[in-house]
C-alpha positions in Angstrom: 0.0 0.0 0.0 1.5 3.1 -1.1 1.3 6.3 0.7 0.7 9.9 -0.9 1.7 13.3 -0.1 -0.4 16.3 -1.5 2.9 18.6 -2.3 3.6 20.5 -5.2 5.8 19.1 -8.0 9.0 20.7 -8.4 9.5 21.9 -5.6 12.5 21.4 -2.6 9.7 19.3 -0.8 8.8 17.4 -3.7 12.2 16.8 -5.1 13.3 15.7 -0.9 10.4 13.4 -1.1 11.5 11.5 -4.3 15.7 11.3 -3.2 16.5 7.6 -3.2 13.8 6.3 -4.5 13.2 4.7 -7.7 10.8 6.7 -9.6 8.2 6.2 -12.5 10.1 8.7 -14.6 13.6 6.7 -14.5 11.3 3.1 -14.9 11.8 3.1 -18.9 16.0 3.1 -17.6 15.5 0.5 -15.3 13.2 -1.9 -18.1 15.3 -1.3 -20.7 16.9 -4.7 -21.9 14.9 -6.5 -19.5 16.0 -10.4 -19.8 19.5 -8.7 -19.8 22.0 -7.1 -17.5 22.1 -3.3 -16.6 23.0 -1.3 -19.2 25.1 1.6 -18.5 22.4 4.2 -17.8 20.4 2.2 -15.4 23.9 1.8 -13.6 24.7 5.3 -13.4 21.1 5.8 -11.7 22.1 2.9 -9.6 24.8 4.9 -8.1 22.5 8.2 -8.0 19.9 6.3 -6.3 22.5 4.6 -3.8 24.3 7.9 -2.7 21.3 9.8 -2.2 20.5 6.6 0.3 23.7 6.7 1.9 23.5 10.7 2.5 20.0 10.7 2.7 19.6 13.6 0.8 18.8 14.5 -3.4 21.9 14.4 -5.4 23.0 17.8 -6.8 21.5 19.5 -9.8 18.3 16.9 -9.1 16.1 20.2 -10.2 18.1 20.6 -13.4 15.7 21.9 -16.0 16.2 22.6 -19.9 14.2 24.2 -22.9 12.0 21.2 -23.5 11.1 21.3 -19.5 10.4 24.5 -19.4 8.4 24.6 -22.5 6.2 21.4 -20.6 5.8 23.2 -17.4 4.4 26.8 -19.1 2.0 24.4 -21.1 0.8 21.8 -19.1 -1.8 23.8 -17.3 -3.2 24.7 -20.5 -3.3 21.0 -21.4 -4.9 20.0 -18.1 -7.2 23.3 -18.4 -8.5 22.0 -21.7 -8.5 18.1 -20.6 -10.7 19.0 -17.6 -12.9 20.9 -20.3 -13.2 18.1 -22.8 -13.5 15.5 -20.0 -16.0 17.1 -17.9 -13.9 16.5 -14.8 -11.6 17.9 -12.2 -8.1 17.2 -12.1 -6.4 17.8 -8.6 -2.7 18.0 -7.7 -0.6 14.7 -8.7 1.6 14.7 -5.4 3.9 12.0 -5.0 3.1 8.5 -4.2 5.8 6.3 -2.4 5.7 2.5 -2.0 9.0 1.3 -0.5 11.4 1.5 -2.7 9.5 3.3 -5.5 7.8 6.5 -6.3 5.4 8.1 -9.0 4.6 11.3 -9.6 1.7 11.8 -11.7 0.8 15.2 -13.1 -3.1 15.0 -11.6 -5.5 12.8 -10.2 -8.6 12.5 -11.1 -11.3 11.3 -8.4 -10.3 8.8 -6.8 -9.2 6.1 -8.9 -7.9 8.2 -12.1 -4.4 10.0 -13.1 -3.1 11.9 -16.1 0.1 12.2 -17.4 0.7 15.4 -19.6 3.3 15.4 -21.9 3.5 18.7 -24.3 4.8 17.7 -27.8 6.7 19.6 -31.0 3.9 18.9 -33.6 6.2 16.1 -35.7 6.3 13.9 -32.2 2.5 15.1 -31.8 1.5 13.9 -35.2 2.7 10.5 -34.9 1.3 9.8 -31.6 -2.2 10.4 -32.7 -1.1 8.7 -35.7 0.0 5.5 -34.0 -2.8 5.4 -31.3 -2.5 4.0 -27.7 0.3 5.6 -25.0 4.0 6.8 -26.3 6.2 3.8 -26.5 8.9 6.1 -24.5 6.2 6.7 -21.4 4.7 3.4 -21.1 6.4 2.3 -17.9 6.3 5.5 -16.6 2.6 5.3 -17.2 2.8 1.8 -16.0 4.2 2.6 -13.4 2.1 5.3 -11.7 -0.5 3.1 -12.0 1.0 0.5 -10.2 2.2 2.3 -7.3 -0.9 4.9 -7.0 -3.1 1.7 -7.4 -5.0 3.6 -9.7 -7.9 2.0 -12.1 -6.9 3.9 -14.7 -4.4 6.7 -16.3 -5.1 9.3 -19.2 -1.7 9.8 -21.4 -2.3 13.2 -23.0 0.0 14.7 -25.7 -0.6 18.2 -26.2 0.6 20.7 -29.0 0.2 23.9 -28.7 1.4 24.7 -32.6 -0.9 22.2 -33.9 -2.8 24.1 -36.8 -6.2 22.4 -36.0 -7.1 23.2 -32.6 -9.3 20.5 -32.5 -6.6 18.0 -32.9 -3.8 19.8 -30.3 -5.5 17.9 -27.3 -4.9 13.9 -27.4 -6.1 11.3 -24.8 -5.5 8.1 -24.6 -6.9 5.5 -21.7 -5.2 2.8 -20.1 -6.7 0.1 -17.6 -4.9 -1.4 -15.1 -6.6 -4.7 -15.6 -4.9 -4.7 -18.5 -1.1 -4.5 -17.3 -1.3 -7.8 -15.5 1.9 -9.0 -17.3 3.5 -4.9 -17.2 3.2 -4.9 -13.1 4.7 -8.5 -12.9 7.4 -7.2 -15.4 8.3 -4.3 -13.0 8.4 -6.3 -10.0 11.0 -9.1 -11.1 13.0 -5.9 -12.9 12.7 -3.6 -10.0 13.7 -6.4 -7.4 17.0 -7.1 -9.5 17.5 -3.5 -10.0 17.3 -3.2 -5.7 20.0 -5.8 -5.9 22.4 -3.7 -8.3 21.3 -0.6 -5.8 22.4 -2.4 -2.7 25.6 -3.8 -4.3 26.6 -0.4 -5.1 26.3 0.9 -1.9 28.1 -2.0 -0.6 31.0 -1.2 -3.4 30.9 2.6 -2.6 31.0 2.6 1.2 33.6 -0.2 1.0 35.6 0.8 -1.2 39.2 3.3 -0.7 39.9 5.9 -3.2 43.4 7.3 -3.1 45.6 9.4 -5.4 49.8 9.5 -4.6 51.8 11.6 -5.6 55.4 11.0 -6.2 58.5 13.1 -5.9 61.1 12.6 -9.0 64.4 11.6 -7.5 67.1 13.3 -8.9 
Protein backbone atom coordinates (compact mmCIF):
# COMPACT_ATOMS: atom_id res chain seq x y z
CA UNK A 1 0.00 0.00 0.00
CA UNK A 2 1.48 3.14 -1.09
CA UNK A 3 1.30 6.25 0.68
CA UNK A 4 0.75 9.89 -0.94
CA UNK A 5 1.70 13.30 -0.10
CA UNK A 6 -0.40 16.29 -1.51
CA UNK A 7 2.89 18.57 -2.30
CA UNK A 8 3.62 20.54 -5.23
CA UNK A 9 5.80 19.09 -8.02
CA UNK A 10 8.99 20.66 -8.44
CA UNK A 11 9.47 21.92 -5.60
CA UNK A 12 12.54 21.35 -2.58
CA UNK A 13 9.68 19.35 -0.81
CA UNK A 14 8.80 17.36 -3.67
CA UNK A 15 12.22 16.85 -5.07
CA UNK A 16 13.34 15.68 -0.93
CA UNK A 17 10.44 13.36 -1.11
CA UNK A 18 11.53 11.51 -4.32
CA UNK A 19 15.68 11.30 -3.19
CA UNK A 20 16.53 7.64 -3.16
CA UNK A 21 13.83 6.28 -4.48
CA UNK A 22 13.21 4.73 -7.72
CA UNK A 23 10.75 6.69 -9.59
CA UNK A 24 8.16 6.18 -12.47
CA UNK A 25 10.05 8.73 -14.61
CA UNK A 26 13.59 6.69 -14.45
CA UNK A 27 11.32 3.08 -14.90
CA UNK A 28 11.77 3.06 -18.92
CA UNK A 29 15.96 3.06 -17.63
CA UNK A 30 15.49 0.53 -15.28
CA UNK A 31 13.16 -1.88 -18.10
CA UNK A 32 15.34 -1.25 -20.73
CA UNK A 33 16.94 -4.65 -21.85
CA UNK A 34 14.92 -6.51 -19.52
CA UNK A 35 15.98 -10.41 -19.75
CA UNK A 36 19.55 -8.67 -19.79
CA UNK A 37 21.97 -7.15 -17.55
CA UNK A 38 22.05 -3.33 -16.58
CA UNK A 39 22.95 -1.29 -19.23
CA UNK A 40 25.09 1.63 -18.52
CA UNK A 41 22.38 4.22 -17.82
CA UNK A 42 20.44 2.23 -15.42
CA UNK A 43 23.86 1.82 -13.64
CA UNK A 44 24.70 5.26 -13.40
CA UNK A 45 21.06 5.78 -11.65
CA UNK A 46 22.10 2.87 -9.63
CA UNK A 47 24.78 4.90 -8.07
CA UNK A 48 22.50 8.17 -8.05
CA UNK A 49 19.94 6.28 -6.32
CA UNK A 50 22.51 4.64 -3.75
CA UNK A 51 24.34 7.93 -2.72
CA UNK A 52 21.28 9.79 -2.18
CA UNK A 53 20.54 6.63 0.33
CA UNK A 54 23.69 6.71 1.86
CA UNK A 55 23.50 10.72 2.49
CA UNK A 56 19.99 10.71 2.67
CA UNK A 57 19.65 13.63 0.81
CA UNK A 58 18.81 14.48 -3.42
CA UNK A 59 21.94 14.37 -5.43
CA UNK A 60 23.03 17.83 -6.84
CA UNK A 61 21.45 19.54 -9.79
CA UNK A 62 18.27 16.93 -9.12
CA UNK A 63 16.13 20.19 -10.23
CA UNK A 64 18.13 20.60 -13.38
CA UNK A 65 15.66 21.94 -15.95
CA UNK A 66 16.21 22.58 -19.91
CA UNK A 67 14.16 24.22 -22.94
CA UNK A 68 12.00 21.23 -23.48
CA UNK A 69 11.05 21.26 -19.47
CA UNK A 70 10.42 24.46 -19.44
CA UNK A 71 8.43 24.64 -22.48
CA UNK A 72 6.19 21.44 -20.59
CA UNK A 73 5.81 23.18 -17.41
CA UNK A 74 4.42 26.84 -19.14
CA UNK A 75 2.05 24.45 -21.11
CA UNK A 76 0.80 21.79 -19.06
CA UNK A 77 -1.83 23.80 -17.34
CA UNK A 78 -3.18 24.67 -20.52
CA UNK A 79 -3.29 21.00 -21.43
CA UNK A 80 -4.86 19.96 -18.06
CA UNK A 81 -7.23 23.35 -18.36
CA UNK A 82 -8.54 22.03 -21.71
CA UNK A 83 -8.53 18.11 -20.64
CA UNK A 84 -10.73 19.02 -17.65
CA UNK A 85 -12.94 20.95 -20.34
CA UNK A 86 -13.24 18.09 -22.78
CA UNK A 87 -13.52 15.46 -19.97
CA UNK A 88 -15.97 17.14 -17.87
CA UNK A 89 -13.88 16.51 -14.82
CA UNK A 90 -11.61 17.88 -12.25
CA UNK A 91 -8.10 17.18 -12.07
CA UNK A 92 -6.40 17.77 -8.62
CA UNK A 93 -2.70 18.04 -7.69
CA UNK A 94 -0.63 14.73 -8.74
CA UNK A 95 1.60 14.73 -5.39
CA UNK A 96 3.91 12.04 -5.02
CA UNK A 97 3.06 8.45 -4.21
CA UNK A 98 5.80 6.32 -2.39
CA UNK A 99 5.71 2.48 -1.96
CA UNK A 100 8.97 1.31 -0.53
CA UNK A 101 11.39 1.54 -2.75
CA UNK A 102 9.48 3.29 -5.51
CA UNK A 103 7.85 6.54 -6.34
CA UNK A 104 5.35 8.14 -8.96
CA UNK A 105 4.62 11.32 -9.55
CA UNK A 106 1.69 11.84 -11.75
CA UNK A 107 0.83 15.23 -13.05
CA UNK A 108 -3.11 15.05 -11.58
CA UNK A 109 -5.48 12.79 -10.16
CA UNK A 110 -8.59 12.50 -11.13
CA UNK A 111 -11.31 11.35 -8.40
CA UNK A 112 -10.34 8.77 -6.82
CA UNK A 113 -9.15 6.09 -8.92
CA UNK A 114 -7.88 8.20 -12.11
CA UNK A 115 -4.36 9.95 -13.15
CA UNK A 116 -3.14 11.87 -16.06
CA UNK A 117 0.14 12.20 -17.42
CA UNK A 118 0.70 15.39 -19.65
CA UNK A 119 3.35 15.39 -21.90
CA UNK A 120 3.52 18.69 -24.29
CA UNK A 121 4.82 17.70 -27.82
CA UNK A 122 6.66 19.65 -30.97
CA UNK A 123 3.89 18.86 -33.55
CA UNK A 124 6.24 16.09 -35.69
CA UNK A 125 6.28 13.95 -32.20
CA UNK A 126 2.51 15.13 -31.81
CA UNK A 127 1.48 13.88 -35.22
CA UNK A 128 2.75 10.45 -34.87
CA UNK A 129 1.26 9.84 -31.60
CA UNK A 130 -2.24 10.38 -32.72
CA UNK A 131 -1.11 8.65 -35.71
CA UNK A 132 -0.01 5.54 -33.98
CA UNK A 133 -2.83 5.42 -31.30
CA UNK A 134 -2.47 4.00 -27.66
CA UNK A 135 0.32 5.57 -24.99
CA UNK A 136 4.04 6.79 -26.33
CA UNK A 137 6.20 3.81 -26.46
CA UNK A 138 8.94 6.07 -24.54
CA UNK A 139 6.22 6.70 -21.45
CA UNK A 140 4.73 3.40 -21.13
CA UNK A 141 6.42 2.31 -17.87
CA UNK A 142 6.26 5.54 -16.61
CA UNK A 143 2.65 5.29 -17.20
CA UNK A 144 2.84 1.78 -16.00
CA UNK A 145 4.16 2.56 -13.43
CA UNK A 146 2.14 5.34 -11.74
CA UNK A 147 -0.48 3.11 -12.03
CA UNK A 148 0.96 0.52 -10.18
CA UNK A 149 2.18 2.28 -7.30
CA UNK A 150 -0.94 4.91 -7.05
CA UNK A 151 -3.06 1.74 -7.44
CA UNK A 152 -5.03 3.59 -9.71
CA UNK A 153 -7.89 1.98 -12.08
CA UNK A 154 -6.90 3.91 -14.73
CA UNK A 155 -4.35 6.66 -16.29
CA UNK A 156 -5.12 9.30 -19.23
CA UNK A 157 -1.71 9.79 -21.37
CA UNK A 158 -2.32 13.23 -23.00
CA UNK A 159 0.00 14.74 -25.68
CA UNK A 160 -0.55 18.18 -26.20
CA UNK A 161 0.60 20.70 -28.99
CA UNK A 162 0.16 23.88 -28.70
CA UNK A 163 1.37 24.73 -32.57
CA UNK A 164 -0.94 22.25 -33.88
CA UNK A 165 -2.76 24.14 -36.82
CA UNK A 166 -6.17 22.41 -35.99
CA UNK A 167 -7.14 23.21 -32.61
CA UNK A 168 -9.28 20.48 -32.50
CA UNK A 169 -6.55 17.99 -32.91
CA UNK A 170 -3.81 19.83 -30.30
CA UNK A 171 -5.47 17.95 -27.29
CA UNK A 172 -4.86 13.93 -27.44
CA UNK A 173 -6.13 11.32 -24.83
CA UNK A 174 -5.50 8.13 -24.61
CA UNK A 175 -6.91 5.48 -21.67
CA UNK A 176 -5.17 2.84 -20.10
CA UNK A 177 -6.68 0.09 -17.65
CA UNK A 178 -4.93 -1.41 -15.09
CA UNK A 179 -6.60 -4.74 -15.59
CA UNK A 180 -4.95 -4.75 -18.53
CA UNK A 181 -1.10 -4.45 -17.31
CA UNK A 182 -1.29 -7.78 -15.47
CA UNK A 183 1.91 -8.98 -17.27
CA UNK A 184 3.51 -4.87 -17.16
CA UNK A 185 3.25 -4.88 -13.15
CA UNK A 186 4.67 -8.52 -12.93
CA UNK A 187 7.38 -7.23 -15.36
CA UNK A 188 8.33 -4.34 -13.05
CA UNK A 189 8.41 -6.34 -10.02
CA UNK A 190 10.99 -9.08 -11.12
CA UNK A 191 13.01 -5.90 -12.91
CA UNK A 192 12.67 -3.59 -9.95
CA UNK A 193 13.71 -6.37 -7.41
CA UNK A 194 17.00 -7.11 -9.49
CA UNK A 195 17.46 -3.47 -9.97
CA UNK A 196 17.32 -3.21 -5.67
CA UNK A 197 19.98 -5.85 -5.88
CA UNK A 198 22.37 -3.69 -8.27
CA UNK A 199 21.34 -0.64 -5.80
CA UNK A 200 22.39 -2.42 -2.68
CA UNK A 201 25.60 -3.83 -4.34
CA UNK A 202 26.62 -0.40 -5.13
CA UNK A 203 26.28 0.94 -1.86
CA UNK A 204 28.11 -1.99 -0.57
CA UNK A 205 31.03 -1.19 -3.43
CA UNK A 206 30.90 2.59 -2.57
CA UNK A 207 30.99 2.58 1.17
CA UNK A 208 33.57 -0.20 0.99
CA UNK A 209 35.58 0.77 -1.25
CA UNK A 210 39.16 3.30 -0.74
CA UNK A 211 39.93 5.86 -3.21
CA UNK A 212 43.35 7.27 -3.08
CA UNK A 213 45.62 9.43 -5.44
CA UNK A 214 49.75 9.50 -4.56
CA UNK A 215 51.82 11.62 -5.63
CA UNK A 216 55.42 10.99 -6.24
CA UNK A 217 58.50 13.10 -5.85
CA UNK A 218 61.05 12.64 -8.95
CA UNK A 219 64.36 11.60 -7.48
CA UNK A 220 67.11 13.33 -8.90
Amino acid sequence: MSDFYDVEQNTDAWFDLRAGLLTSSNLATVMANDGKAFGPPAKRLAIDIAIEQITGRRKSGASYSNAHMERGHIEEPIARQLYEESAFCTVTNGGIYIDGFMGGSPDGRVGTNGLIEIKSAIPGIHFERVRKGGIDATYKWQCAGNMKIAGADWIDFISYCADYPDPDSRLYVYRAYAVEYASEYATIDRRVTEFKTLVEQTKTEILGATYWHANRTAQI
